[in-house]
C-alpha positions in Angstrom: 0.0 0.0 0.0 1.1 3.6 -0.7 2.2 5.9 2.0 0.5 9.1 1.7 2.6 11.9 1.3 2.4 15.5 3.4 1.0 18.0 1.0 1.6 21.6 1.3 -1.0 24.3 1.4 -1.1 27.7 -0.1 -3.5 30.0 1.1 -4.1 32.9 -1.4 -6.3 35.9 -0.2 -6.6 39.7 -1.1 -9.4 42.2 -1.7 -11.6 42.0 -4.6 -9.6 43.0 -7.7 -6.4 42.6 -6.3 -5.1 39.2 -9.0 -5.7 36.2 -7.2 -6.7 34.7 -10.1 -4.3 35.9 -12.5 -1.9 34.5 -9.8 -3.4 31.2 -9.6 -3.3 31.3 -13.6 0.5 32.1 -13.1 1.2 29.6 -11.0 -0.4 26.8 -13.0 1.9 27.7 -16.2 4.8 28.1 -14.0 4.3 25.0 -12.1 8.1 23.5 -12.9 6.8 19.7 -13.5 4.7 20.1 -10.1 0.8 18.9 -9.9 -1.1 21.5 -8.2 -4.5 21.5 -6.9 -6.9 24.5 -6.8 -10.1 24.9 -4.5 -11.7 28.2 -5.4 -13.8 30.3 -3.3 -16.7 32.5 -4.7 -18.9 34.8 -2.7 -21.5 34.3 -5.7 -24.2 31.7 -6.1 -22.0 30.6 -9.3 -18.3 29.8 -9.0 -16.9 32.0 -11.6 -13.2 31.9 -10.7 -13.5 28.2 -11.3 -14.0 28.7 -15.1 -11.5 31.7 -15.5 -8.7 29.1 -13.7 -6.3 27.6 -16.4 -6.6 24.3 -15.8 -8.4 20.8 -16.2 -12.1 20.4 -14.0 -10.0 17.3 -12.3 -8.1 19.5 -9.9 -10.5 22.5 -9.6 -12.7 21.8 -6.7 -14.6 25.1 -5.8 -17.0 26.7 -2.9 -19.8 28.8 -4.2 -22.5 30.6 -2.8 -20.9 32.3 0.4 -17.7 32.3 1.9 -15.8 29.8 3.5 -14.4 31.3 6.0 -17.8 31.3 7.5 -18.6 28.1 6.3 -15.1 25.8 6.9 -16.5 23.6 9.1 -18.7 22.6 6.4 -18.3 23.0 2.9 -14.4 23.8 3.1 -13.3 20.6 5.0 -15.8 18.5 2.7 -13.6 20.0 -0.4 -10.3 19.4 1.5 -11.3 16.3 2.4 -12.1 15.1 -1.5 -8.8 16.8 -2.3 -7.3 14.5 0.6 -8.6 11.3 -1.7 -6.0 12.2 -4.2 -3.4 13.5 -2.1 -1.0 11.2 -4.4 -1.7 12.6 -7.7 -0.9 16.2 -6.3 2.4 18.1 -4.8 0.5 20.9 -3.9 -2.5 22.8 -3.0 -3.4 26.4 -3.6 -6.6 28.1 -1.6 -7.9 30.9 -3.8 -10.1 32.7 -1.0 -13.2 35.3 -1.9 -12.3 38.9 -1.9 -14.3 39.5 0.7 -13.3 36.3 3.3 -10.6 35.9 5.5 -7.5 34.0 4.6 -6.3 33.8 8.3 -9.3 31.4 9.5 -9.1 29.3 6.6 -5.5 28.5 6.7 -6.2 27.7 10.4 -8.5 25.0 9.3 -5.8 23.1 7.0 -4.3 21.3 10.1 -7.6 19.5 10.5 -6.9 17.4 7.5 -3.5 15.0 8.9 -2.3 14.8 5.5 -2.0 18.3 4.5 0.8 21.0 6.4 0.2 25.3 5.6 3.0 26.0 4.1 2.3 29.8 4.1 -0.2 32.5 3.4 -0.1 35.0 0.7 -2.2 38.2 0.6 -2.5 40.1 -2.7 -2.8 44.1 -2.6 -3.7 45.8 -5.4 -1.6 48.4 -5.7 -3.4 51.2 -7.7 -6.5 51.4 -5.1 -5.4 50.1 -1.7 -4.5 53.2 -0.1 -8.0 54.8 -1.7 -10.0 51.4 -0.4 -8.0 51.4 3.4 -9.3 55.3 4.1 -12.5 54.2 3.1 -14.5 53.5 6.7 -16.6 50.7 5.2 -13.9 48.6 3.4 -10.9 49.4 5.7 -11.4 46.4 8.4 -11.6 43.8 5.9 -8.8 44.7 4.4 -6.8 45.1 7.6 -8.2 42.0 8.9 -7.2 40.0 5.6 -3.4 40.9 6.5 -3.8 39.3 9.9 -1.1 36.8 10.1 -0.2 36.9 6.4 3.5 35.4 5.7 3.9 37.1 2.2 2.6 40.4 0.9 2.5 40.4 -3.1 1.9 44.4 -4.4 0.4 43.2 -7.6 -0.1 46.1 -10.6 2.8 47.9 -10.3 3.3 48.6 -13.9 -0.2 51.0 -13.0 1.7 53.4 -10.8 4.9 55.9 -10.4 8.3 54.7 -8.1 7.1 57.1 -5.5 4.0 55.5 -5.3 5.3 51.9 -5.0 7.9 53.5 -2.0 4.9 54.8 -0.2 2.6 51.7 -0.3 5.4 49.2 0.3 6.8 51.2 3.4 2.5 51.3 4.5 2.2 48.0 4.3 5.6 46.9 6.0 4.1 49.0 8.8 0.8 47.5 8.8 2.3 43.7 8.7 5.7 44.3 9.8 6.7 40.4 10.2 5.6 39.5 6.3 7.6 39.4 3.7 6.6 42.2 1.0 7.6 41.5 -3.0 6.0 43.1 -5.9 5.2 41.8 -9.2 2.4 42.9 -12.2 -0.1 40.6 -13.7 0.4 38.8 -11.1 3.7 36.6 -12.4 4.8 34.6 -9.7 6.7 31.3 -10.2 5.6 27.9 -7.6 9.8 27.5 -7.3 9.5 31.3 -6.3 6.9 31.1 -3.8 8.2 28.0 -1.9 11.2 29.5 -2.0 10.4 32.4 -0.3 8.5 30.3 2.2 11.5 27.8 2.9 14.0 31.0 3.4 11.3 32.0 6.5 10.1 28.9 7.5 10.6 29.7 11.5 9.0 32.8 10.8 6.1 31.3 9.0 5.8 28.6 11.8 5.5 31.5 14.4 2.9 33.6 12.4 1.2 30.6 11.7 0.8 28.9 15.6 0.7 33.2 17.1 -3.3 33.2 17.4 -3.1 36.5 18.8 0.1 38.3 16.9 -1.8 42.1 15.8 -1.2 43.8 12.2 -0.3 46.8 13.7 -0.2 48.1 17.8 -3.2 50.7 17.1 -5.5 47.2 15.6 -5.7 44.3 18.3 -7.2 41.6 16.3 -7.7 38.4 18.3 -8.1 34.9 16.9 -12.2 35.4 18.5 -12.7 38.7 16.4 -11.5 36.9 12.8 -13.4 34.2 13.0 -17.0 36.4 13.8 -15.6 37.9 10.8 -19.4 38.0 8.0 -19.4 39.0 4.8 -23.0 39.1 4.2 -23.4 41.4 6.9 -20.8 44.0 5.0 -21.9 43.1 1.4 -24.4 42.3 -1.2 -23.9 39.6 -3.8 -26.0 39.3 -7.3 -25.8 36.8 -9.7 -27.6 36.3 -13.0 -27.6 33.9 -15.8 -26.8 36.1 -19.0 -27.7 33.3 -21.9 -28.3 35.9 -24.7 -25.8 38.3 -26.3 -24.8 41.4 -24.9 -23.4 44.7 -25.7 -20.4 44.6 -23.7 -19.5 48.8 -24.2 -23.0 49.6 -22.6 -22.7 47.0 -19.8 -18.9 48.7 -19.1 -20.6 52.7 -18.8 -23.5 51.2 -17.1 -21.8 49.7 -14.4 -19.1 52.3 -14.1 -21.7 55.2 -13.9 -22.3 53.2 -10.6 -19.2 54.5 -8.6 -18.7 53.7 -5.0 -21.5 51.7 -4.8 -20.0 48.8 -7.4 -17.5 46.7 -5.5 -16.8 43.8 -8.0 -17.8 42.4 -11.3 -17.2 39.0 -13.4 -19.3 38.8 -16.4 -18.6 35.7 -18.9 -21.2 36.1 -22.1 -21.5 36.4 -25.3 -21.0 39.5 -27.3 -22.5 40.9 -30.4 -19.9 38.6 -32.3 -21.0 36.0 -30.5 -17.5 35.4 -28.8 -17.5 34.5 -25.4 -15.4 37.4 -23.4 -15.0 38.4 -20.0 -15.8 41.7 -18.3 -14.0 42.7 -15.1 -14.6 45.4 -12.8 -13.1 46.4 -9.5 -13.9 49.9 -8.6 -14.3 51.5 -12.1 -11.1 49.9 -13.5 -12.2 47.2 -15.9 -10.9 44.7 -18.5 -12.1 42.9 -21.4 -10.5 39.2 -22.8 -11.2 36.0 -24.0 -12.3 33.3 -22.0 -10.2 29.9 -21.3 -13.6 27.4 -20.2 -16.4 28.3 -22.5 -19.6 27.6 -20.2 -22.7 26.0 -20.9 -24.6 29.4 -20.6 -23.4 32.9 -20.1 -23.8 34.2 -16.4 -22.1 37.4 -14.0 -21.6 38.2 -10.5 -22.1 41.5 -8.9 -20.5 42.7 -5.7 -21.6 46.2 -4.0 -21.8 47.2 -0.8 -24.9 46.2 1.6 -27.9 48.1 1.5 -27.4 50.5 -1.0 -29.3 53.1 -2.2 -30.7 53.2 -4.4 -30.7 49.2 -4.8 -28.6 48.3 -7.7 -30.5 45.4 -9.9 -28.0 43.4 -11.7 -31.1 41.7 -14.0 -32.4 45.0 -14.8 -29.0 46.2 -16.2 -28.2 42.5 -18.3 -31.3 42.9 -20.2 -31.0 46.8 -21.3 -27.5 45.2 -22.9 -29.3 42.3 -24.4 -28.8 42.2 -28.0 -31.0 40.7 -30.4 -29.4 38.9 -33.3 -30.9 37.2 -36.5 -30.1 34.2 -36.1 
């Protein structure tokens, strides 16, 4: 019989927009002969990410329709423990958490499966809004309490902003999570050697952060192991999604949901356009991208994020069908 091996774990967290996935996507091309694993995280009824992730449906498990960090004792260990089944066909295992979750609570969980050992936790920060999103009173507790015990820091987008800026955020952050590591990259192009090296050259470090239920991010903030885990997303934001199976006009969706402003948090739309190509549309606070999509679904769909209780009430529905575009088929 096989011995099963120890597998490491990866958690990967950030706010919403920050490249998780594009670091995920990274990874998987940059895997140097390594099988990796990927349980994906949506705060959506649909699990978008899933289908925007590189890779083949056998080693995508995923978590829709909350957030697991609310939810581990439940749907997250169920998903670790499938992953668990096939410990031998993988080398490693890579958490892609919800913007809006906690990648501190979730990482705690991993030691409940005997198999698996946390090897670290990364938090992504996108560097062209963070500053803007940490003065904003509504936003700025999750993102402080997603750096809660982080090992690594990755400043993600730098090719977005000047030198100075990159000095001031890096220098913030170091101050806000002073034992982390900090790097920075762009389109989020880290290597797995990279990352496990980086873990390996602080591995007491990591141990400490890791087993330190009560370290703080910074000595004004006092976040206990207690206060992360009554950590709720629902209670801080609203979360729409809505089958999109026609065609759309992707340039009215974009100045629709822009003219939206604060209010707007998040959005992942995979449909159809006027060509009838499937593309994607991304939004994280009024900076959006178009591309192509890697997993062509069975039906078109999106996900909105926005802040709880807005007003006036954004309707996602309403907004998909004044793009809806009727072609002769």
């Amino acid at each position: 019989m096989t011995e099963k091996k120890l597998m490491p774990v990866i958690v990967i967290g950030g706010f919403l927009g920050a490249g998780k996935t594009s670091v995920v996507n990274h990874l998987l091309r940059n895997a140097n002969g390594k099988k990796i694993a990927i349980l994906v995280n949506d705060f959506g009824e649909i699990s978008i990410d899933a289908n925007l992730i590189e890779s083949a449906e056998k080693n995508i498990w995923h978590v829709a329709g909350g957030c697991i960090c609310c939810n581990y004792g439940s749907d997250l260990i169920g998903s670790l423990n499938d992953i668990d089944s096939n410990a031998n066909t993988f080398d490693l295992v890579l958490i892609e958490t919800s913007g809006v979750s906690l990648p501190y609570p979730i990482a705690c969980s991993v030691s409940l499966i005997p198999s698996f050992f946390l090897k670290g936790i990364v938090v992504l920060v996108n560097s062209t809004n963070f500053t803007e999103l940490l003065e904003d009173p509504f936003l700025s507790d999750t993102l402080l309490r997603q750096l809660f015990n982080t090992n690594l820091i990755v400043i993600n987008k730098l090719d977005l902003i000047s030198q100075e800026k990159k000095l001031e955020l890096t220098k913030l952050l170091q101050d806000l999570s002073p034992k982390a590591t900090t790097i920075h990259t762009f389109y989020g192009k880290i290597e797995v050697r990279h990352l496990l090296e980086l873990f390996e050259k602080n591995h007491a470090l990591n141990k400490k952060l890791i087993e330190n239920k009560e370290l703080s991010i910074t000595q004004d903030i006092n976040l206990s192991n207690s206060q992360i885990r009554l950590h709720n997303p629902r209670q801080l934001y609203d979360s729409q999604t809505y089958e999109m199976p026609n065609y759309y006009d992707f340039t009215k969706l974009r100045k629709i949901l822009c003219s939206l402003n604060q209010s707007l948090l998040r959005v992942k739309i995979i449909a159809q356009d006027e060509e009838r190509c499937w593309k994607l549309l991304s939004m994280a606070q009024n900076a959006y991208t178009t591309s192509d999509v890697f997993k062509k679904p069975n039906t078109g769909y999106g996900v909105l994020i926005s802040r709880k209780n807005n007003i006036p009430k954004i309707n996602f529905a309403t907004i998909a069908k004044n793009c809806e575009i009727k072609l002769n088929l």
